[in-house]
Residue frames relative to the residue before (quaternion, step in Angstrom):
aa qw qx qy qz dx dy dz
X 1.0000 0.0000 0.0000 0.0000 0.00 0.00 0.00
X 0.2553 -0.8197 0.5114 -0.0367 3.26 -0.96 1.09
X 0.0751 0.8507 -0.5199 -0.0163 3.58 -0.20 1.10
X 0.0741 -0.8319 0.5164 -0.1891 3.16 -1.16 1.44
X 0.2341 -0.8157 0.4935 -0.1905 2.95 -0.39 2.18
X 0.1468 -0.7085 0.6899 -0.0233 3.06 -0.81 1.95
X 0.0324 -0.7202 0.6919 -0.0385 3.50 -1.08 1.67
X 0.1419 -0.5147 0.8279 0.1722 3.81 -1.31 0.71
X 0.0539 0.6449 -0.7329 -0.2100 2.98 -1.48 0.59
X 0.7228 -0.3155 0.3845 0.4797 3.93 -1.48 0.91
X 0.2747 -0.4422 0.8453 0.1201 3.38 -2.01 0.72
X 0.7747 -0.2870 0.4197 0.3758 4.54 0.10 0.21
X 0.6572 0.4019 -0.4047 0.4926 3.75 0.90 -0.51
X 0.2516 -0.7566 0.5909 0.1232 3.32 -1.50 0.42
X 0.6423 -0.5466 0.3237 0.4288 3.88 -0.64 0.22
X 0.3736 -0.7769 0.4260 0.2745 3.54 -0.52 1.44
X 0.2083 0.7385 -0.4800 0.4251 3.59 1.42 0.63
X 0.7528 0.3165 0.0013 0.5771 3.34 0.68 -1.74
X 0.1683 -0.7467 0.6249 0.1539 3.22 -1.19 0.14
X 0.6850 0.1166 -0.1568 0.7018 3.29 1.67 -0.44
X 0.6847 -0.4865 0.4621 0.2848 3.18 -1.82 1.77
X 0.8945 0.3634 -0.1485 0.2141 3.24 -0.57 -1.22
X 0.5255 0.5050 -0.4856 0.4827 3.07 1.47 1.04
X 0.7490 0.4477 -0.2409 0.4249 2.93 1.14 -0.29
X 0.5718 0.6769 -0.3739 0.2739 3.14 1.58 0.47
X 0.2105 -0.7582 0.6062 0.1153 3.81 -0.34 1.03
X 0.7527 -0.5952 0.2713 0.0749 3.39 -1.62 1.60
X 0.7098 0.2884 -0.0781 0.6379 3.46 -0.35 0.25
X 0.4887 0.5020 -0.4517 0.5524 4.44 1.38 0.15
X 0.4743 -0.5175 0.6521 0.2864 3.31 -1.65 -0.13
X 0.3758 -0.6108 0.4465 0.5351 3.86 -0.13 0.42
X 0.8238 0.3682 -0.3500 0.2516 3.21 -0.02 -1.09
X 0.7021 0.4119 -0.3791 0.4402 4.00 0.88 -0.22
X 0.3415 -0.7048 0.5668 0.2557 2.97 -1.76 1.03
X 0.7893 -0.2999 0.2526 0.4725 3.62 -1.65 -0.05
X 0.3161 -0.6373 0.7013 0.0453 3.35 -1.58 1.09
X 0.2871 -0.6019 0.7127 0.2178 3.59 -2.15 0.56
X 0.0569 -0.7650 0.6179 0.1723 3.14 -0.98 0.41
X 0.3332 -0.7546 0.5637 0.0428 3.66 -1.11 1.37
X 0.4570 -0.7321 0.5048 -0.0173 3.24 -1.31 1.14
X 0.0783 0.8759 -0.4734 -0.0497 3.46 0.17 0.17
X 0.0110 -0.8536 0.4707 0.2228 4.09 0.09 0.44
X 0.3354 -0.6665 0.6593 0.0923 3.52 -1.20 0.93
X 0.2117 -0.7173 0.6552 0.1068 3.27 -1.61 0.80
X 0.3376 -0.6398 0.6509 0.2304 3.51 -0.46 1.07
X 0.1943 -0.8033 0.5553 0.0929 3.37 -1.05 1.06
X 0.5083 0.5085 -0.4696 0.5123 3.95 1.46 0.57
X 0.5740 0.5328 -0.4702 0.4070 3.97 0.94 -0.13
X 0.2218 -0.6301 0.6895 0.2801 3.30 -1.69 -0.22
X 0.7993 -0.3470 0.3861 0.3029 3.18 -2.18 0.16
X 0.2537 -0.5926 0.5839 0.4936 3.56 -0.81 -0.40
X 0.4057 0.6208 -0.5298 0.4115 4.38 1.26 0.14
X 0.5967 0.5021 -0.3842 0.4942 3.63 0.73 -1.27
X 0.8803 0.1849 -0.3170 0.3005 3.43 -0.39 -1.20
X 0.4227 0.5038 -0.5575 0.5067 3.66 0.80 0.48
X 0.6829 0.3680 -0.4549 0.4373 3.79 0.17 -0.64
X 0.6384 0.5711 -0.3711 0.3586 3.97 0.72 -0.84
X 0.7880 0.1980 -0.3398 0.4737 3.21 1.00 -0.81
X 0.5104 0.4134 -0.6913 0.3011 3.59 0.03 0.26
X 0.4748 0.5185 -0.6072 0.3702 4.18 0.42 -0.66
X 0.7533 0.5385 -0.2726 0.2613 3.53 0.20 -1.55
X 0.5072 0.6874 -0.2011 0.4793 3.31 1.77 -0.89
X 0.6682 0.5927 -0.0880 0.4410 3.34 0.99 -1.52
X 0.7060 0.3623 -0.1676 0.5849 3.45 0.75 -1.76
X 0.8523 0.3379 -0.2989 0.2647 3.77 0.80 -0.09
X 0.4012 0.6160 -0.3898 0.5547 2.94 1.94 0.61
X 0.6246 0.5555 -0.3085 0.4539 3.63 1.01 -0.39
X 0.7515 0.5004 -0.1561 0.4006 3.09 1.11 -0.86
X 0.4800 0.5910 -0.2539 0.5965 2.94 1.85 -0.58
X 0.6617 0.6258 -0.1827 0.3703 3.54 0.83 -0.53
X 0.5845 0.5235 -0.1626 0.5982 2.64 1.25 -1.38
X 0.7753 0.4327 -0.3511 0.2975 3.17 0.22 -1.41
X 0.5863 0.5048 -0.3860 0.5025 4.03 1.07 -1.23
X 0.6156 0.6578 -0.3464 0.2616 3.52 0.63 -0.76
X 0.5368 0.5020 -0.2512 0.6298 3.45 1.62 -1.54
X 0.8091 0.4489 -0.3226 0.1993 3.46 0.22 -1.08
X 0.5812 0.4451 -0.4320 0.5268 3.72 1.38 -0.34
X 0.5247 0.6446 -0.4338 0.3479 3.79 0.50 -0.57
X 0.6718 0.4471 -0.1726 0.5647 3.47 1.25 -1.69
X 0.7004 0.3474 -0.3919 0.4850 3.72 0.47 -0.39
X 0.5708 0.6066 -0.4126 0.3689 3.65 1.20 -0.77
X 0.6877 0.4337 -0.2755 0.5130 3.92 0.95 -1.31
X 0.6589 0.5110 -0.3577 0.4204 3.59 0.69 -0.72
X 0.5820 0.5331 -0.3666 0.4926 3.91 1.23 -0.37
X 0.7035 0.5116 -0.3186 0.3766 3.30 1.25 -1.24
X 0.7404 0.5005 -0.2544 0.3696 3.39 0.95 -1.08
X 0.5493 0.4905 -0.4773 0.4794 3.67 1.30 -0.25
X 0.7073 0.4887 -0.4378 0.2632 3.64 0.95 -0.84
X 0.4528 0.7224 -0.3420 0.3951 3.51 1.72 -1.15
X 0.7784 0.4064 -0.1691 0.4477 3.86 0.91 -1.49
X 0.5479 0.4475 -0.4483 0.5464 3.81 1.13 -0.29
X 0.7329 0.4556 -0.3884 0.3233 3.87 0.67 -0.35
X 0.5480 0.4538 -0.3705 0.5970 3.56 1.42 -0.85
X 0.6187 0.6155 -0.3424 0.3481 3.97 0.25 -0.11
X 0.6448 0.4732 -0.0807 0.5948 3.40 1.83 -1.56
X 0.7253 0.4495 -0.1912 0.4852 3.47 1.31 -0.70
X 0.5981 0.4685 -0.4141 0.5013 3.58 1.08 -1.02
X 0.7327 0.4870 -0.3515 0.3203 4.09 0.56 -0.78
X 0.5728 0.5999 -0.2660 0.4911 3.32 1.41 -1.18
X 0.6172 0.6359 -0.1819 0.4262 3.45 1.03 -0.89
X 0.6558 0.5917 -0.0515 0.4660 3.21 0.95 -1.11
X 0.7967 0.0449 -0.0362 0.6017 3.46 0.21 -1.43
X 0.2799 0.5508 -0.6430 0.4525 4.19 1.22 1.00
X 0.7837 0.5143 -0.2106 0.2775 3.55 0.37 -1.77
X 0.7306 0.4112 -0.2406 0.4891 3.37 1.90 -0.64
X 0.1814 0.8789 -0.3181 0.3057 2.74 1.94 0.69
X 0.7454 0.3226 -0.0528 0.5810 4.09 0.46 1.31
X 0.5214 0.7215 -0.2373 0.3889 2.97 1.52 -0.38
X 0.5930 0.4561 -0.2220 0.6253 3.72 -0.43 1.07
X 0.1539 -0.7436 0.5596 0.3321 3.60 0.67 -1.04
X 0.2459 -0.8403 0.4820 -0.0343 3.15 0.60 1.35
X 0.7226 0.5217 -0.3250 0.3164 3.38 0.73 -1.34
X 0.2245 0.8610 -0.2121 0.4042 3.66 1.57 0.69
X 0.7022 0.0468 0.1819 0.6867 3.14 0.74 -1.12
X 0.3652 0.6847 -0.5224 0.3535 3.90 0.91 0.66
X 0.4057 0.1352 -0.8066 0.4081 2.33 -1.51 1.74
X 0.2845 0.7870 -0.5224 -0.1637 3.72 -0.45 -0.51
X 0.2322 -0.7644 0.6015 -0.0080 3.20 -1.27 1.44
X 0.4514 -0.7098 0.5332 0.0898 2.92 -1.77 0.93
X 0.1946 0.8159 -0.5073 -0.1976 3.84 0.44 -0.17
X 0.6939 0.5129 -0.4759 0.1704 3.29 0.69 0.61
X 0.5813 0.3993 -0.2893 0.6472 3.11 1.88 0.21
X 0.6572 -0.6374 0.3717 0.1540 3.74 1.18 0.54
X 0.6465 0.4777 -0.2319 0.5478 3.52 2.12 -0.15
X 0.0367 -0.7350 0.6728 0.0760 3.92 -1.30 0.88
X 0.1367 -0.7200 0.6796 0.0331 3.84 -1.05 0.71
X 0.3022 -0.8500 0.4314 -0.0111 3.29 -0.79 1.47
X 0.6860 0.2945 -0.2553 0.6144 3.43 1.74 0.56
X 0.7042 -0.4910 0.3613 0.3640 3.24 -1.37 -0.28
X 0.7336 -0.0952 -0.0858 0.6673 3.00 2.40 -0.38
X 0.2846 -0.8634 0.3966 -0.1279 2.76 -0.77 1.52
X 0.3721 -0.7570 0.5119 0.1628 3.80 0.27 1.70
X 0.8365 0.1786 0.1357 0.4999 3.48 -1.70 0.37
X 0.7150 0.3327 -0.4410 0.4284 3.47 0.91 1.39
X 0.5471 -0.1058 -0.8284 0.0570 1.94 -2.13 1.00
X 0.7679 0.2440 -0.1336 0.5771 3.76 0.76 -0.24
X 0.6793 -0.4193 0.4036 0.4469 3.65 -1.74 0.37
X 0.7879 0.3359 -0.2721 0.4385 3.29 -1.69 0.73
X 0.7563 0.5090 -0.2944 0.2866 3.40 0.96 -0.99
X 0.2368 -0.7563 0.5776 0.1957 3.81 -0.90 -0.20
X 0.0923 0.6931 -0.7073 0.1044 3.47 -0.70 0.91
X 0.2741 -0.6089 0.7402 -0.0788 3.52 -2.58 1.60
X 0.3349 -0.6404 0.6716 0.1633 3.34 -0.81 1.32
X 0.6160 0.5893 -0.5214 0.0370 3.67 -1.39 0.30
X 0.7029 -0.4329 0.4259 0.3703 3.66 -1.59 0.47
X 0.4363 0.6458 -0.5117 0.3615 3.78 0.30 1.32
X 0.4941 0.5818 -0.5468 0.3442 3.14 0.90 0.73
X 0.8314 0.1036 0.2440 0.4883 3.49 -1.31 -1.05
X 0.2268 0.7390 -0.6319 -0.0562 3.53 -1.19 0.29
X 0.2162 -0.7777 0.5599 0.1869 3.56 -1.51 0.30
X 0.3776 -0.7731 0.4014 0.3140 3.51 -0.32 -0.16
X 0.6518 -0.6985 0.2860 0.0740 3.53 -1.06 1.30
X 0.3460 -0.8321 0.4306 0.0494 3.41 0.61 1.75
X 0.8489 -0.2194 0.2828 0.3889 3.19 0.41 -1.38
X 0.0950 -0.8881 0.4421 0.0823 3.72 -0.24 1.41
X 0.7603 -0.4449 0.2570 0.3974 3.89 -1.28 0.18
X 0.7258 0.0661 -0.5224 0.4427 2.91 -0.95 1.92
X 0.2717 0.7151 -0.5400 0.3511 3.59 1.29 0.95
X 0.2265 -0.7401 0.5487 0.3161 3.82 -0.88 -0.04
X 0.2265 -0.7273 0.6109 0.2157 3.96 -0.75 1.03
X 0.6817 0.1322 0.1441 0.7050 4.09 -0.26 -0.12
X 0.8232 -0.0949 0.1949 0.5247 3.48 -2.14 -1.09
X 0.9236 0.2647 -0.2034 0.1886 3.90 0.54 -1.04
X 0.6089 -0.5992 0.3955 0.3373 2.89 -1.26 0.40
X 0.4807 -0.6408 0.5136 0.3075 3.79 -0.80 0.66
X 0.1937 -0.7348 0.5792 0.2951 4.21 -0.76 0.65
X 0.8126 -0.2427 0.2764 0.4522 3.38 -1.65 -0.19
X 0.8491 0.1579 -0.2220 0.4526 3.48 0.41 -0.77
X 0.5302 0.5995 -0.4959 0.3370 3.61 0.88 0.34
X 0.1322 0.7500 -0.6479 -0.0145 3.95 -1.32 0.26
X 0.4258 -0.7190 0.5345 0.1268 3.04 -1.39 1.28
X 0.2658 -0.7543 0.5986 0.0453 3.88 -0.73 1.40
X 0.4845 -0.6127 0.5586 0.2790 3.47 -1.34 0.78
X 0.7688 -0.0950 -0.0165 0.6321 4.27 0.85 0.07
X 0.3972 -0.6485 0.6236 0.1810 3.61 -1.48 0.99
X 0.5151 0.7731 -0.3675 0.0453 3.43 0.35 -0.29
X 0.5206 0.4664 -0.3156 0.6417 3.34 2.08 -0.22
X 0.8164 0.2454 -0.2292 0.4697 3.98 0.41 -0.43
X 0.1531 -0.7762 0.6103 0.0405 2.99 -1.49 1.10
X 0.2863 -0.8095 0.2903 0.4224 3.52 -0.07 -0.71
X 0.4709 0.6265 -0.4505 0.4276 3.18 0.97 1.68
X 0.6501 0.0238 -0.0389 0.7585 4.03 0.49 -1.26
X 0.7750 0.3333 -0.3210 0.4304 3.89 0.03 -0.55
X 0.3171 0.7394 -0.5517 0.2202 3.96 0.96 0.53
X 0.7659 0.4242 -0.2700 0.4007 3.98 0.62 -0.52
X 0.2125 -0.8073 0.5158 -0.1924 2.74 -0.78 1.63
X 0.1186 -0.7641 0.6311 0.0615 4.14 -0.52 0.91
X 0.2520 -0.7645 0.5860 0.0934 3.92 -0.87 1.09
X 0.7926 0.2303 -0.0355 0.5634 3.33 -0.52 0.86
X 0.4903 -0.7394 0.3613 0.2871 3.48 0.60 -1.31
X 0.4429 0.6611 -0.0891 0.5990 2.47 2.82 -0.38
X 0.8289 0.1291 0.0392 0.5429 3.59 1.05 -0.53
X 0.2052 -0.7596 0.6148 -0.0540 3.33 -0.53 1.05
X 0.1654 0.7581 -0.6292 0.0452 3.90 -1.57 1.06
X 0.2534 -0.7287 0.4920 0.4033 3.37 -0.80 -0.46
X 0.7348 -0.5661 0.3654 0.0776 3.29 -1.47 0.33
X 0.0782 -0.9045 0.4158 0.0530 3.63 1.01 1.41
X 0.7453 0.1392 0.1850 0.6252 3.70 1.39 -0.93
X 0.1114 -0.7626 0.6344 -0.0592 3.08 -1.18 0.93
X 0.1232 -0.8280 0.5439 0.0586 3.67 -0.66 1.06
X 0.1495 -0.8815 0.4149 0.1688 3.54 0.28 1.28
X 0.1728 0.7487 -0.4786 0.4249 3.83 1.37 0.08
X 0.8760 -0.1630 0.1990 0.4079 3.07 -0.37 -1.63
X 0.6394 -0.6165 0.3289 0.3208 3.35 1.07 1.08
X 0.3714 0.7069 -0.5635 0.2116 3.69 1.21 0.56
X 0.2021 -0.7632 0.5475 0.2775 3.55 -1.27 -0.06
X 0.1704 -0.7831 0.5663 0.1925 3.86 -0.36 0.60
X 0.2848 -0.8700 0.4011 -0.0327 3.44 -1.17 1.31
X 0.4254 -0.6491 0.3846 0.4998 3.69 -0.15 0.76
X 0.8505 0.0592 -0.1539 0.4994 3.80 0.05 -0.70
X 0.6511 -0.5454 0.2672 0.4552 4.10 -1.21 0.09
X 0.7973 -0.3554 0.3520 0.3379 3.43 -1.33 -0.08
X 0.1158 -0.8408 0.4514 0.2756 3.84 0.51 0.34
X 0.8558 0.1847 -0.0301 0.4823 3.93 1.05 -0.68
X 0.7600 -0.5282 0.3130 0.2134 3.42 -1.18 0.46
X 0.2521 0.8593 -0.4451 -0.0071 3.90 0.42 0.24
X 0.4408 -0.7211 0.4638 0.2656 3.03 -1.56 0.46
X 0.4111 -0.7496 0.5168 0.0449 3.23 -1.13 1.34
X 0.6962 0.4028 -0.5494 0.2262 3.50 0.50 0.90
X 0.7027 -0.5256 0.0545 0.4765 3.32 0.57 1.57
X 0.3497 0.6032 -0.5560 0.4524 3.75 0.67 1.08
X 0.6251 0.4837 -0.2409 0.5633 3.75 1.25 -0.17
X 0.2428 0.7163 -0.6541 0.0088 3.93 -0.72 1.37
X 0.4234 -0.6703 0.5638 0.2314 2.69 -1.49 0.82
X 0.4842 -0.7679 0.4140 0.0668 3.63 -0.64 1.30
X 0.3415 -0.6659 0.5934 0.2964 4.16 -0.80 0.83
X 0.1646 -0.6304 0.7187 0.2428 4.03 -0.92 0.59
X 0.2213 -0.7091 0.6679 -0.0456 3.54 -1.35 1.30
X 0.1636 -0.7247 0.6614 0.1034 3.46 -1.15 0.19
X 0.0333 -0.8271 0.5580 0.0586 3.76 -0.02 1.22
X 0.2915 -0.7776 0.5527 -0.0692 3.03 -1.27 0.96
X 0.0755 0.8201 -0.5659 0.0397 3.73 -0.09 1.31
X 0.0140 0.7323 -0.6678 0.1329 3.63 -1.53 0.67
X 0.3671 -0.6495 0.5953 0.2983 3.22 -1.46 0.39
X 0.0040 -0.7193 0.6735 0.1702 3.46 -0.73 0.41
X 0.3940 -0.5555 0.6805 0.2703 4.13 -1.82 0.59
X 0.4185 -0.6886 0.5822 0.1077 3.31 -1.27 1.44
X 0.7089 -0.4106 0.3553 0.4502 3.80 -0.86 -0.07
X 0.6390 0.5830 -0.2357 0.4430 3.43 1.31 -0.78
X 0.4377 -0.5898 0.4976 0.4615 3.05 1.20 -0.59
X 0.4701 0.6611 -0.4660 0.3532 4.11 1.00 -0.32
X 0.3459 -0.8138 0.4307 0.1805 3.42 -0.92 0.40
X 0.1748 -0.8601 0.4762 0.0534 4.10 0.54 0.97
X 0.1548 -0.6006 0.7477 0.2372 3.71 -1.34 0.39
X 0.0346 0.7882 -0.6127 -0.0465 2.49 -1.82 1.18
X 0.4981 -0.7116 0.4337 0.2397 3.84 -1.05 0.35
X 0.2664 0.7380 -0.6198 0.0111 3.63 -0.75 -0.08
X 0.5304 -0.6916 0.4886 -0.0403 2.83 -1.75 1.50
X 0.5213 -0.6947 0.4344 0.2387 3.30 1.55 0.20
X 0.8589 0.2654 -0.2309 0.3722 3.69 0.71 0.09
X 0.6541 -0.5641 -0.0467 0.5017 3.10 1.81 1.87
X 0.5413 0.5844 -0.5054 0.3317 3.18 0.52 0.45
X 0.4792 -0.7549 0.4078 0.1850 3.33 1.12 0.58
X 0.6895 -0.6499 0.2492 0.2004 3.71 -1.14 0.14
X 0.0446 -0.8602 0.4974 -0.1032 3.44 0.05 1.60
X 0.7263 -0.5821 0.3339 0.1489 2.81 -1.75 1.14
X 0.0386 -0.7372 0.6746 -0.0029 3.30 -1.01 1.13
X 0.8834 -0.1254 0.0399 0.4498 3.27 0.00 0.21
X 0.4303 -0.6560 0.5959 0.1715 3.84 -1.00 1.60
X 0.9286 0.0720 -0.1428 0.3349 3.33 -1.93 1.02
X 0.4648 0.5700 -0.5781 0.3535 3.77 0.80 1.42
X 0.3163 -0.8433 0.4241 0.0949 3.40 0.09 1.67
X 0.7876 -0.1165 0.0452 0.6034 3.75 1.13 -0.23
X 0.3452 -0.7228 0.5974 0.0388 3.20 -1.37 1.54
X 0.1382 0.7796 -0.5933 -0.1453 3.98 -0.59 0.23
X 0.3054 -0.6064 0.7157 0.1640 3.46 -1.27 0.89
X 0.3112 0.6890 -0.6459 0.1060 3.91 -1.08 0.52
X 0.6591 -0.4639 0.4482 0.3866 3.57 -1.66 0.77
X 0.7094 -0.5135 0.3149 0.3660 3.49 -1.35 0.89
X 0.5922 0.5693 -0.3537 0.4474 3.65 0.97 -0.50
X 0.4641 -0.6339 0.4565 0.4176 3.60 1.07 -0.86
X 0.4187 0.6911 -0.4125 0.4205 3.24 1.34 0.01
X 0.0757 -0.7394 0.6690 -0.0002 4.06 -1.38 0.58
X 0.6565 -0.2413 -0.4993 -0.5113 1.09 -1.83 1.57
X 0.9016 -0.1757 -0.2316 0.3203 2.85 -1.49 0.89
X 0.3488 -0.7922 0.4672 0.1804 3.67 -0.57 0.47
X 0.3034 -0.8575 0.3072 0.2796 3.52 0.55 1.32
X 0.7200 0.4470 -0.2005 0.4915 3.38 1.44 -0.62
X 0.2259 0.7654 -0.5260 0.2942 3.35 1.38 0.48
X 0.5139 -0.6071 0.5808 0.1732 3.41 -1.82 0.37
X 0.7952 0.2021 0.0665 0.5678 2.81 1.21 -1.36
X 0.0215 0.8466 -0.5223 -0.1001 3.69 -1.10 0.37
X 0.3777 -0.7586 0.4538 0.2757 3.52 -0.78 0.95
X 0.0750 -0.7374 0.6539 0.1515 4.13 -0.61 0.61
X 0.0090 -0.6469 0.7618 0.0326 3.79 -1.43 0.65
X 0.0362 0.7794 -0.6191 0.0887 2.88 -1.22 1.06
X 0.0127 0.8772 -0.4753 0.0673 3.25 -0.52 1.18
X 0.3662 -0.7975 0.4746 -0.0678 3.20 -0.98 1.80
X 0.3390 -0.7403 0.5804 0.0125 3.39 -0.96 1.05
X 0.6375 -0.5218 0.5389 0.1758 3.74 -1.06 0.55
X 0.5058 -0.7333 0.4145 0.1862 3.89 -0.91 0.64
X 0.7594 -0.1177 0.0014 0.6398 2.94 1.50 -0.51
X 0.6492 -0.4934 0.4072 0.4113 4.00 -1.15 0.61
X 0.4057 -0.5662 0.7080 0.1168 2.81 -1.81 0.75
X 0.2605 -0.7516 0.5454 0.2641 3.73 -0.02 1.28
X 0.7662 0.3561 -0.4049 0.3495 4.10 0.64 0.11
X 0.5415 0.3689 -0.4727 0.5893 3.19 1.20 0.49
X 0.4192 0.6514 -0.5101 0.3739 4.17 0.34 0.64
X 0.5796 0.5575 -0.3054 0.5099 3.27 1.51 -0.89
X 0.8162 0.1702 -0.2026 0.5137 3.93 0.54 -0.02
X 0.8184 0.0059 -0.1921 0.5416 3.51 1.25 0.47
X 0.7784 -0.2429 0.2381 0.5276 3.42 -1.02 -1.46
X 0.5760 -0.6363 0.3746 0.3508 3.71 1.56 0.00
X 0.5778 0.5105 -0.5070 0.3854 3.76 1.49 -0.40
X 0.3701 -0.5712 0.6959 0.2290 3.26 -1.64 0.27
X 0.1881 -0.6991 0.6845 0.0862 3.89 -0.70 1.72
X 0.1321 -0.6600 0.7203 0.1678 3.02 -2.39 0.01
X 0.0920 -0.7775 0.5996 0.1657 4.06 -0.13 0.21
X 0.0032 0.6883 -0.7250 -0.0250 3.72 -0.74 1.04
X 0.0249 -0.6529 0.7432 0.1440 3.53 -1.78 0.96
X 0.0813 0.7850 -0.6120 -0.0520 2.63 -1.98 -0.16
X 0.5044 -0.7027 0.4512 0.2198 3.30 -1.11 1.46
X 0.3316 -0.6880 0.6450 -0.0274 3.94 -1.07 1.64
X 0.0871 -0.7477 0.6582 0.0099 3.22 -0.82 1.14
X 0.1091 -0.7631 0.6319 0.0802 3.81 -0.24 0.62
X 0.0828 -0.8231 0.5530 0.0995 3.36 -0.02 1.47
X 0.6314 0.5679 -0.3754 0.3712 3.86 1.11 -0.33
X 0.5954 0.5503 -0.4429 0.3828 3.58 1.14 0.06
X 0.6721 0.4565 -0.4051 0.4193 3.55 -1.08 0.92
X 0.6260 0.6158 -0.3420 0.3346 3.43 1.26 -0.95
């Protein structure tokens, strides 16, 4: 802005109104000058803006950062969405690779030996090699020689010290898998299977309900095998999550194998139930559940994201 002041100032003459100055003089004037205009000129600085512009800048800015914001939650449930999926994918290939396993060694030992087996310290007996809806509903429990093993020192008519080992007695290289209560069954070789009347901790003998049926070699190429009874189930956590768990039947109760597998089926290879104890084969389905809802799949249910893995069980140790 430019201010520009056009003063005349008097040459001595005064207004022929007046004949004398000093009436006409008005305070805060010079006598001798008369009234002035004073002119405005406005300039536009041409580096400023409007206050229209910066309302128009920030809504753009508004705009490009609501999108982005979008975008960004968007990437971020997707990434939590695949990252739910893949822990649930691995808690199943984890529940299956084990279940899988000791199903298939399912018989092993010739177990069918010392069938019935009973537990009296956990109070539980399973009349097959597999055994539906034991020790409790829902559950699934396999008799076989897959526990613990040591390795066969010395069999009946061996000499331990002064004595002589009897028919049913054998000497073991450590006792620590067999007692002669839940851990009393025992499979030699894998060929023969007994249980455990006595236990001579001295010299690691083992006394057997019945004799020795076969000939083994004693230079430690010969183990003598724990018979287990495994036991699987879903059990609800306090959370309300659902956990697989395992037990071995010889008080350690049931322990987690794997978080969020909401339901385990055991059925005959056809899909048919239930289970055929003399089967060859056994179908398992197991179906897994996400860690936490998907608030856009809540809108048509509970929001978990399932999987259902099957698979066909060959139990190559039955029949033998």
């Amino acid at each position: 802005m430019i201010i520009h002041n056009d003063i005349s100032r008097s040459k001595g003459r005064h207004s022929r109104k007046s004949g004398n100055p000093e009436k006409n003089w008005i305070p805060g004037r010079a006598r001798n000058d008369k009234p002035h205009k004073t002119y405005v000129i406005m300039c536009r600085d041409s580096k400023g803006v409007t206050l229209i512009e910066l309302l128009i800048a920030l809504l753009i800015s508004a705009i490009l950062i609501a999108g982005i914001y979008r975008t960004f939650i968007h990437q971020q449930k997707t990434y939590a969405t695949q990252e739910q999926v893949a822990d649930m994918q691995q808690n199943v290939r984890v529940a299956i690779n084990r279940m899988m396993r000791e199903i298939r060694m399912a018989g092993f030992g010739n177990v069918q030996g010392v069938l019935p087996v009973t537990f009296p310290g956990v109070g539980r007996t399973y009349p097959d090699v597999i055994n539906s809806d034991l020790p409790v509903a829902g559950a699934f429990t396999i008799v076989s020689a897959i526990g613990g093993a040591a390795t066969l020192l010395k069999q009946p008519g061996d000499s331990v010290g002064a004595m002589v080992l009897a028919s049913n007695q054998i000497q073991v290289s450590a006792l620590a898998e067999f007692d002669a209560n839940d851990r009393k069954y025992i499979s030699i070789g894998g060929l023969e299977s007994h249980s455990i009347t006595a236990i001579d901790g001295a010299n690691n003998i083992l006394t057997l309900n019945t004799d020795v049926g076969n000939f083994y070699n004693t230079n430690g190429s010969t183990l003598v095998y724990a018979i287990r009874a495994i036991s699987y189930r879903i059990v609800i956590d306090a959370s309300g999550s659902p956990i697989l768990r395992r037990d071995e039947n010889i008080g350690g109760g049931f322990q987690p194998v794997a978080d969020n597998i909401e339901a385990i089926e055991f059925r005959n290879p056809d899909g048919s139930i239930p289970v055929n104890p003399n089967s060859m084969s056994l179908q398992v389905a197991v179906t897994a559940r996400t860690d936490r809802p998907d608030p856009e799949l809540q809108k048509a249910g509970d929001g978990y994201r399932r999987r259902q893995f099957t698979s066909i069980i060959l139990q190559r140790n039955r029949g033998l």
